[in-house]
C-alpha positions in Angstrom: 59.4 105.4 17.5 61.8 103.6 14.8 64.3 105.7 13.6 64.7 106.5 9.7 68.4 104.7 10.2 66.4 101.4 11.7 63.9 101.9 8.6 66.3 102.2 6.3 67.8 98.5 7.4 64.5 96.5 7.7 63.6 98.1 4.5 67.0 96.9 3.0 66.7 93.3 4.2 62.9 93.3 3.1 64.4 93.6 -0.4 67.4 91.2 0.0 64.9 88.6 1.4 62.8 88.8 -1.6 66.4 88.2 -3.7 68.0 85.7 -1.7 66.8 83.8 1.4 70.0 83.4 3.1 71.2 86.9 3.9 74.4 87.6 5.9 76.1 90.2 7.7 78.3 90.6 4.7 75.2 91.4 2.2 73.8 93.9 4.6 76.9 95.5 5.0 77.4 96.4 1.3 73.8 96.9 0.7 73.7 99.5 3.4 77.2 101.3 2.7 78.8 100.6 6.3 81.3 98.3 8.4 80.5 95.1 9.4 80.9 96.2 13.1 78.1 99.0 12.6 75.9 95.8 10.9 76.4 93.8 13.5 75.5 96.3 16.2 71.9 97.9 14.4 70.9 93.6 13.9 71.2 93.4 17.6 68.6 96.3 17.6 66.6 95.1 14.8 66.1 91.6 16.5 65.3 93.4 20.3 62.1 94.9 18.7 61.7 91.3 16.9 61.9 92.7 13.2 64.3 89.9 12.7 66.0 86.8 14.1 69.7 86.5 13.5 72.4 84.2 15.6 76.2 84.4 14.9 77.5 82.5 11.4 73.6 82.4 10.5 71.1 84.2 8.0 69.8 87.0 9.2 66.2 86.2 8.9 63.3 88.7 8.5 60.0 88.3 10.7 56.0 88.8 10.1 56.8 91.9 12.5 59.6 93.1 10.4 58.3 92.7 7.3 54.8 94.4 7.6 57.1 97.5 9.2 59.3 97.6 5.9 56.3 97.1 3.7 54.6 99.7 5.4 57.6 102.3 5.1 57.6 100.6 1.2 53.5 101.8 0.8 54.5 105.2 2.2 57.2 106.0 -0.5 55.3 104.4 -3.2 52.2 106.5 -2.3 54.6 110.0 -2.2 56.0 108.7 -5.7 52.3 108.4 -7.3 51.5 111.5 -5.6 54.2 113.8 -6.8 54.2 112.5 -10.2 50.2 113.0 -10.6 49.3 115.7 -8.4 52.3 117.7 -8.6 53.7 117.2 -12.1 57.3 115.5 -11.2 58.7 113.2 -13.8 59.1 109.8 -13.4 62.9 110.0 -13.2 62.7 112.8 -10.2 60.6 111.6 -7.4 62.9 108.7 -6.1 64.9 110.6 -4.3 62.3 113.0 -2.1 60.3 110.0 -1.7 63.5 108.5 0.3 63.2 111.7 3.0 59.1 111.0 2.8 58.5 107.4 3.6 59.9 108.6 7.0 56.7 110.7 8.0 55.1 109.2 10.5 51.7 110.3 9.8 49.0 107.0 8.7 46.4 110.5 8.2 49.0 112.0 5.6 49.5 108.8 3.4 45.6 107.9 3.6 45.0 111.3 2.3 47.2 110.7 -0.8 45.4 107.6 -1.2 42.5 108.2 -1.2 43.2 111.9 -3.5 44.7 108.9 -6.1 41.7 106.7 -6.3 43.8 104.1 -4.3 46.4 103.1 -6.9 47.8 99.9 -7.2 51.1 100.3 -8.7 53.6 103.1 -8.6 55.0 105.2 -11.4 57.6 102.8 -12.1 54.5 99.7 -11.9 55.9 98.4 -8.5 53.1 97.0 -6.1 51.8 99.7 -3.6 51.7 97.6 -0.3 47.9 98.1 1.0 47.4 99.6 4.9 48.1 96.1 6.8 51.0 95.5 4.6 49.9 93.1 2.2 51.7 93.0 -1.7 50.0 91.7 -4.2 52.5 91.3 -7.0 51.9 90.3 -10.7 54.2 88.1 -12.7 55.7 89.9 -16.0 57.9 88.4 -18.0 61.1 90.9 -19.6 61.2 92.1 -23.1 64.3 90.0 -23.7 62.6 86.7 -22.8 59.7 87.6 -25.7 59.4 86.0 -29.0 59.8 87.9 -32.1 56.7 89.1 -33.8 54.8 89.2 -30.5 53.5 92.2 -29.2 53.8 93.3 -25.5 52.7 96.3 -23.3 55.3 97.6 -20.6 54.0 97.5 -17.5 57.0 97.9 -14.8 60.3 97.9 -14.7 63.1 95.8 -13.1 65.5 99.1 -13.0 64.3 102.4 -12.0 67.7 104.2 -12.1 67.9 107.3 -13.3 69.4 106.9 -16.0 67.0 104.3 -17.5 64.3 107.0 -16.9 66.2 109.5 -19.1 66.8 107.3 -21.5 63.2 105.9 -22.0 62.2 109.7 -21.6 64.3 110.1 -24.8 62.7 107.6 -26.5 59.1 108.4 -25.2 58.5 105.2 -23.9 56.1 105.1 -20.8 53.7 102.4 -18.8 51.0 101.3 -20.8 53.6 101.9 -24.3 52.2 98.8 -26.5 55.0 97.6 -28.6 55.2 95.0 -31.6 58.6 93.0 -32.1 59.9 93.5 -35.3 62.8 91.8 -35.2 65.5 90.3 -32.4 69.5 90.8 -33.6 71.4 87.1 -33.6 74.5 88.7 -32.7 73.7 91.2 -29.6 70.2 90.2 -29.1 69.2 93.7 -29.4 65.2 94.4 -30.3 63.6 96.2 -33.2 60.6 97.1 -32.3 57.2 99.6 -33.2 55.4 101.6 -30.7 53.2 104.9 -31.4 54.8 106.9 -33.7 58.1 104.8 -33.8 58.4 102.0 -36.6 61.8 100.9 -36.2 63.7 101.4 -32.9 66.5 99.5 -31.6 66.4 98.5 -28.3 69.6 96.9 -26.3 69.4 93.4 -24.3 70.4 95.4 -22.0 67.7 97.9 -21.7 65.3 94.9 -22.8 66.1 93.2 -19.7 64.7 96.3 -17.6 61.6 96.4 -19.0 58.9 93.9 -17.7 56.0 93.6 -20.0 52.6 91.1 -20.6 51.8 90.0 -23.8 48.6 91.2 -26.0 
């Protein structure tokens, strides 16, 4: 049975390899928090149960194996996300963090049953892909606010940031999936956004926070 430390590094260089083919020892290590000894020792377990292929001075590489376990481990905290922010009335903002401890259940019965309670959603709350049962993502292309012309108008549909603190702040502004915006306006000088949504005509969003927020036009 994989442990949730083992999970946690398969899931880890899932999301490196989708970032960066060539991931090293180094990359891990500061992903994960740890030594480079204490890398080196959990890729020697992570390639005996062939979740990756790795030789000395080379890219750790990820394998078919490996990443159908992480996106599996990815579907179960998706799922618990979904779940506790439409079942059980958490905010968007709150669930990341419980969903961590969750996506270590090992229970298929358990995550089929939120499933199929959601109506088999496709997207989390944040509008990341939810990895179906074999472990297949299927992954739309968005393009960020900041890359948007002026006087188009866009609907958010995921996000490239799901910190906390981006939550809060979009919570402030009442700014949600599905939030159709027109561009008013894009400042010359910090490339900052006017835009119109709902009942806002006029607010100023920063390149920065434009950058998070991945949207289609309409």
């Amino acid at each position: 049975m994989p442990t949730q430390t083992k999970e946690n590094y398969i899931k880890a260089i899932y999301f490196l390899s989708q970032k960066d083919q060539r991931i090293s020892v180094t990359d891990l290590s500061k992903e994960m928090g740890v030594s480079t000894p204490t890398v080196n020792n959990m890729v020697k377990k992570l390639e005996g149960y062939g979740w990756i292929t790795y030789k000395k001075y080379k890219p750790i590489e990820i394998t078919e194996v490996g990443q159908k376990i992480a996106a599996l481990i990815i579907r179960k905290h998706r799922l618990a996300e979904m779940f506790m922010t439409k079942v059980m009335g958490f905010g968007w903002e709150e669930v990341h963090e419980i969903a961590e401890e969750m996506e270590h259940i090992q229970s298929d019965k358990l995550f089929d049953r939120m499933d199929e309670l959601l109506g088999y959603p496709t997207v989390d709350p944040h509008g990341s892909p939810i990895p179906d049962k074999q472990g297949n993502i299927s992954s739309k292309k968005y393009l960020k606010l900041s890359d948007v012309k002026e006087g188009k108008s866009v609907r958010l549909c995921s996000l490239a940031d799901t910190s906390t603190d981006l939550l809060l702040f979009l919570n402030s502004k009442q700014i949600k999936l599905g939030t159709e915006m027109d561009i008013l306006k894009i400042e010359s000088f910090d490339k900052s956004f006017l835009v119109s949504y709902d009942a806002y005509n006029g607010m100023m969003l920063s390149h920065d926070v434009c950058k998070c927020l991945l949207v289609e036009e309409i």
